[in-house]
TORBARO-9915 format. One line per field, with one value per residue (C-alpha): residue number from 1; x, y negated, z. Coordinates in nm, 4 decimals, padded with zeros to 6 digits. Example, Ala and Ser with C-alpha at 12.3 -4.5 7.8 and 13.67 -1.06 7.14 Angstrom:
BEGIN
k (1 | 2)
xx (01.2300 | 01.3670)
yy (00.4500 | 00.1060)
zz (00.7800 | 00.7140)
***
This chain:
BEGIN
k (1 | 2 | 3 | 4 | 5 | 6 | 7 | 8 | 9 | 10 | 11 | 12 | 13 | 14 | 15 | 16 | 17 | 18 | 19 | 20 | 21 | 22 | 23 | 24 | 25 | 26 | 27 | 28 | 29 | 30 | 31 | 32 | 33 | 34 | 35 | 36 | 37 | 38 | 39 | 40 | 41 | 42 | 43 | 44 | 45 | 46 | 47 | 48 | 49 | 50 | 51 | 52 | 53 | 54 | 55 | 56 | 57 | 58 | 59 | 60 | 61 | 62 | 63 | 64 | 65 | 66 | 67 | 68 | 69 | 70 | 71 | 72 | 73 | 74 | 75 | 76 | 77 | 78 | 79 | 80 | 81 | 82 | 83 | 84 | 85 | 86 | 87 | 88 | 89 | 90 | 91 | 92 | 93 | 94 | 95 | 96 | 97 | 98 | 99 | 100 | 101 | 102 | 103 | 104 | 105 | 106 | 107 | 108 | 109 | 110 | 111 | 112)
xx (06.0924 | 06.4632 | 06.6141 | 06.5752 | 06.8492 | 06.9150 | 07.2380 | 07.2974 | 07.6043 | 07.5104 | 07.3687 | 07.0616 | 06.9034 | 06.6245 | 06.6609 | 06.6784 | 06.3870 | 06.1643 | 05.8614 | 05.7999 | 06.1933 | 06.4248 | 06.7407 | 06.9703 | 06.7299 | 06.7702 | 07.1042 | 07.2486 | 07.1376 | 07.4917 | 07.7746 | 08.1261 | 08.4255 | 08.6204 | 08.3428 | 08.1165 | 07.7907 | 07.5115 | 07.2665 | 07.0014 | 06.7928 | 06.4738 | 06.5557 | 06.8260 | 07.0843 | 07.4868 | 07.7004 | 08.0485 | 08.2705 | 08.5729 | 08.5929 | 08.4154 | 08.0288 | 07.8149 | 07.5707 | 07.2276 | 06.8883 | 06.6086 | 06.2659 | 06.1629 | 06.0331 | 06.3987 | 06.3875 | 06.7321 | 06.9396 | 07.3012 | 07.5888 | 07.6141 | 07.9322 | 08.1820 | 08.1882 | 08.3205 | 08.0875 | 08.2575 | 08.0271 | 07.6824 | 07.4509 | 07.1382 | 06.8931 | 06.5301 | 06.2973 | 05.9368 | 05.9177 | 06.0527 | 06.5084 | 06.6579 | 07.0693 | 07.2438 | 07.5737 | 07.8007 | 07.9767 | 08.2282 | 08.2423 | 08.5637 | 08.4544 | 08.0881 | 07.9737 | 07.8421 | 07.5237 | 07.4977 | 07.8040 | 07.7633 | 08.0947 | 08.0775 | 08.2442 | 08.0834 | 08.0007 | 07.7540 | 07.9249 | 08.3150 | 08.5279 | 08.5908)
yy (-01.5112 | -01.5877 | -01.8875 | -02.0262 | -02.0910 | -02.1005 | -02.0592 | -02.2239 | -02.2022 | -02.4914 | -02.8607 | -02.9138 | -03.2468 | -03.4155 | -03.6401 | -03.9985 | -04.2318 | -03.9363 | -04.0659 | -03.9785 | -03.8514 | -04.0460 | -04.2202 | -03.9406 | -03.6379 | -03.7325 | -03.7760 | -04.1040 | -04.2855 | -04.2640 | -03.9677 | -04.1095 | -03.8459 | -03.9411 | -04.1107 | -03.9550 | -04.0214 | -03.8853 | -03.6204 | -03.5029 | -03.2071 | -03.0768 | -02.7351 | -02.6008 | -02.5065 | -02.4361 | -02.5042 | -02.3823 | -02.6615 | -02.5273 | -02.5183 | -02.6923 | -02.6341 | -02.6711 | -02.9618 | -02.8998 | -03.1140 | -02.9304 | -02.9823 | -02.7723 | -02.4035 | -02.3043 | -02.4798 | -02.5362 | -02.6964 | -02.6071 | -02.7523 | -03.1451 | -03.1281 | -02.9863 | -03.0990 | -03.0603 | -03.1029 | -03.3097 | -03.2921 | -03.1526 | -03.2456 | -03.0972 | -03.2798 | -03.2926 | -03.5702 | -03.5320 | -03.1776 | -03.1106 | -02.9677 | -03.1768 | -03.1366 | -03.4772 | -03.4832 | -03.6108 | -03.4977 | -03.5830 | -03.5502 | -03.4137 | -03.3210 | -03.4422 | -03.2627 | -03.2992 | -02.9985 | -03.0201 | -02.8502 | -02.4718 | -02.4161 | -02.2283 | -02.4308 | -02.2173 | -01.8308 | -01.8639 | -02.0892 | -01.9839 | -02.2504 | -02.1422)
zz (-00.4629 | -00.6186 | -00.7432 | -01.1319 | -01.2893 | -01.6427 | -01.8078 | -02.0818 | -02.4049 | -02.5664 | -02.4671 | -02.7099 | -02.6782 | -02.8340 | -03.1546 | -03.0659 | -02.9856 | -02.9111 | -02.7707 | -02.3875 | -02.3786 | -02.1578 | -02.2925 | -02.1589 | -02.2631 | -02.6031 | -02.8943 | -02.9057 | -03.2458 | -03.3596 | -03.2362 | -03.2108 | -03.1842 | -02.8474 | -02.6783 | -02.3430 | -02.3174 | -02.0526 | -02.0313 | -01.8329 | -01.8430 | -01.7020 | -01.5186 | -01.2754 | -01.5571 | -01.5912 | -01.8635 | -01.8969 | -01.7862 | -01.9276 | -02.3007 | -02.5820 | -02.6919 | -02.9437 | -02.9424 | -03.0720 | -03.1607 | -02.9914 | -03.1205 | -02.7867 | -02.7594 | -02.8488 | -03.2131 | -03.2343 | -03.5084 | -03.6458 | -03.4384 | -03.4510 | -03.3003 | -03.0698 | -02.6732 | -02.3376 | -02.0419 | -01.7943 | -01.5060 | -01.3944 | -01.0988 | -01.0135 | -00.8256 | -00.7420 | -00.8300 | -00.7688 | -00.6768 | -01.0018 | -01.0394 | -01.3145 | -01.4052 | -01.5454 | -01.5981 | -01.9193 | -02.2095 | -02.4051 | -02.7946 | -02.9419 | -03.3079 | -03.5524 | -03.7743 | -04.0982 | -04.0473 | -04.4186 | -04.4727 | -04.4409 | -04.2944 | -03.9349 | -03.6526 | -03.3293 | -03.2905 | -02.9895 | -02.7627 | -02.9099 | -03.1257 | -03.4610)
***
Protein backbone atom coordinates (compact mmCIF):
# COMPACT_ATOMS: atom_id res chain seq x y z
CA UNK A 1 0.00 0.00 0.00
CA UNK A 2 1.64 3.69 -0.69
CA UNK A 3 0.18 6.94 -1.00
CA UNK A 4 -1.37 8.51 -4.51
CA UNK A 5 -0.25 11.40 -5.41
CA UNK A 6 -0.12 12.90 -8.67
CA UNK A 7 2.12 15.55 -9.79
CA UNK A 8 1.05 17.71 -11.97
CA UNK A 9 2.95 20.77 -14.60
CA UNK A 10 0.02 22.21 -15.70
CA UNK A 11 -3.68 23.05 -14.20
CA UNK A 12 -6.16 21.68 -16.95
CA UNK A 13 -9.72 22.37 -16.21
CA UNK A 14 -12.87 21.67 -17.84
CA UNK A 15 -14.57 24.13 -20.38
CA UNK A 16 -17.20 26.15 -18.73
CA UNK A 17 -20.79 25.11 -17.97
CA UNK A 18 -19.84 21.46 -18.26
CA UNK A 19 -22.67 19.55 -17.16
CA UNK A 20 -22.15 17.54 -13.77
CA UNK A 21 -18.69 19.76 -13.27
CA UNK A 22 -18.62 22.08 -10.34
CA UNK A 23 -18.07 25.87 -10.72
CA UNK A 24 -14.38 25.60 -9.63
CA UNK A 25 -13.60 22.26 -11.69
CA UNK A 26 -14.28 24.04 -14.69
CA UNK A 27 -12.70 27.61 -16.82
CA UNK A 28 -14.35 30.68 -15.98
CA UNK A 29 -16.66 31.82 -19.06
CA UNK A 30 -14.34 34.69 -19.59
CA UNK A 31 -10.19 34.75 -18.54
CA UNK A 32 -9.07 38.20 -17.39
CA UNK A 33 -5.13 38.84 -17.18
CA UNK A 34 -4.45 39.98 -13.40
CA UNK A 35 -7.41 38.43 -11.89
CA UNK A 36 -7.42 34.89 -9.39
CA UNK A 37 -9.96 32.74 -9.57
CA UNK A 38 -10.49 29.10 -7.79
CA UNK A 39 -9.96 25.61 -8.57
CA UNK A 40 -10.59 22.37 -7.37
CA UNK A 41 -9.61 19.06 -8.46
CA UNK A 42 -10.51 15.49 -7.93
CA UNK A 43 -7.23 13.60 -6.75
CA UNK A 44 -4.35 14.20 -4.23
CA UNK A 45 -2.17 16.36 -6.69
CA UNK A 46 0.88 19.09 -6.48
CA UNK A 47 1.53 21.85 -8.58
CA UNK A 48 4.64 23.86 -8.56
CA UNK A 49 3.93 26.90 -6.52
CA UNK A 50 6.78 28.78 -7.65
CA UNK A 51 6.76 29.88 -11.22
CA UNK A 52 4.13 30.32 -13.86
CA UNK A 53 2.09 27.33 -15.71
CA UNK A 54 0.31 26.59 -18.42
CA UNK A 55 -3.48 26.46 -18.21
CA UNK A 56 -5.22 23.83 -20.18
CA UNK A 57 -9.07 22.76 -21.16
CA UNK A 58 -9.29 19.09 -20.41
CA UNK A 59 -11.92 17.14 -22.13
CA UNK A 60 -10.74 14.22 -19.54
CA UNK A 61 -8.67 10.98 -20.29
CA UNK A 62 -5.66 13.41 -20.73
CA UNK A 63 -7.31 15.34 -23.88
CA UNK A 64 -5.60 18.34 -23.37
CA UNK A 65 -5.71 21.60 -25.31
CA UNK A 66 -2.83 24.19 -26.20
CA UNK A 67 -2.03 26.68 -23.40
CA UNK A 68 -4.93 29.23 -22.64
CA UNK A 69 -2.71 31.15 -20.68
CA UNK A 70 0.09 31.59 -18.33
CA UNK A 71 -0.51 31.24 -14.26
CA UNK A 72 0.82 31.12 -10.89
CA UNK A 73 -0.80 28.81 -8.36
CA UNK A 74 -1.19 30.67 -5.24
CA UNK A 75 -2.33 28.04 -2.91
CA UNK A 76 -3.34 24.30 -2.72
CA UNK A 77 -5.34 22.30 -0.08
CA UNK A 78 -6.09 18.82 -0.12
CA UNK A 79 -8.94 17.53 1.66
CA UNK A 80 -11.26 14.63 1.86
CA UNK A 81 -14.93 14.74 1.20
CA UNK A 82 -16.86 11.61 1.09
CA UNK A 83 -14.17 9.12 1.19
CA UNK A 84 -13.00 10.62 -1.85
CA UNK A 85 -9.05 13.33 -1.73
CA UNK A 86 -9.90 16.44 -3.67
CA UNK A 87 -7.07 19.57 -3.92
CA UNK A 88 -8.70 23.29 -4.24
CA UNK A 89 -6.71 25.98 -4.17
CA UNK A 90 -6.47 29.32 -6.59
CA UNK A 91 -4.66 30.76 -9.32
CA UNK A 92 -3.86 33.70 -10.59
CA UNK A 93 -3.75 34.65 -14.38
CA UNK A 94 -0.76 36.68 -15.53
CA UNK A 95 -0.95 36.28 -19.44
CA UNK A 96 -4.33 34.87 -22.16
CA UNK A 97 -3.78 33.53 -24.88
CA UNK A 98 -5.08 33.61 -28.14
CA UNK A 99 -4.71 29.27 -28.84
CA UNK A 100 -5.26 30.20 -32.41
CA UNK A 101 -2.06 31.66 -32.76
CA UNK A 102 0.65 29.02 -33.33
CA UNK A 103 3.24 30.82 -31.47
CA UNK A 104 4.81 28.62 -28.44
CA UNK A 105 4.45 30.33 -25.01
CA UNK A 106 5.29 26.98 -22.63
CA UNK A 107 7.80 23.95 -23.22
CA UNK A 108 6.17 21.47 -20.68
CA UNK A 109 5.63 23.50 -17.73
CA UNK A 110 8.81 26.23 -18.69
CA UNK A 111 7.94 30.01 -19.83
CA UNK A 112 8.98 30.74 -23.18
Amino acid sequence: MGINVEFNPDLALRKYGTVGRKEEECLPERLEEGRAYKFLKEGQRNYWLDGELPLLETEGEQRLSRPMASITILEATHFRRKEKLYTKGKYLVNEVFDITNPKINFESYKRI
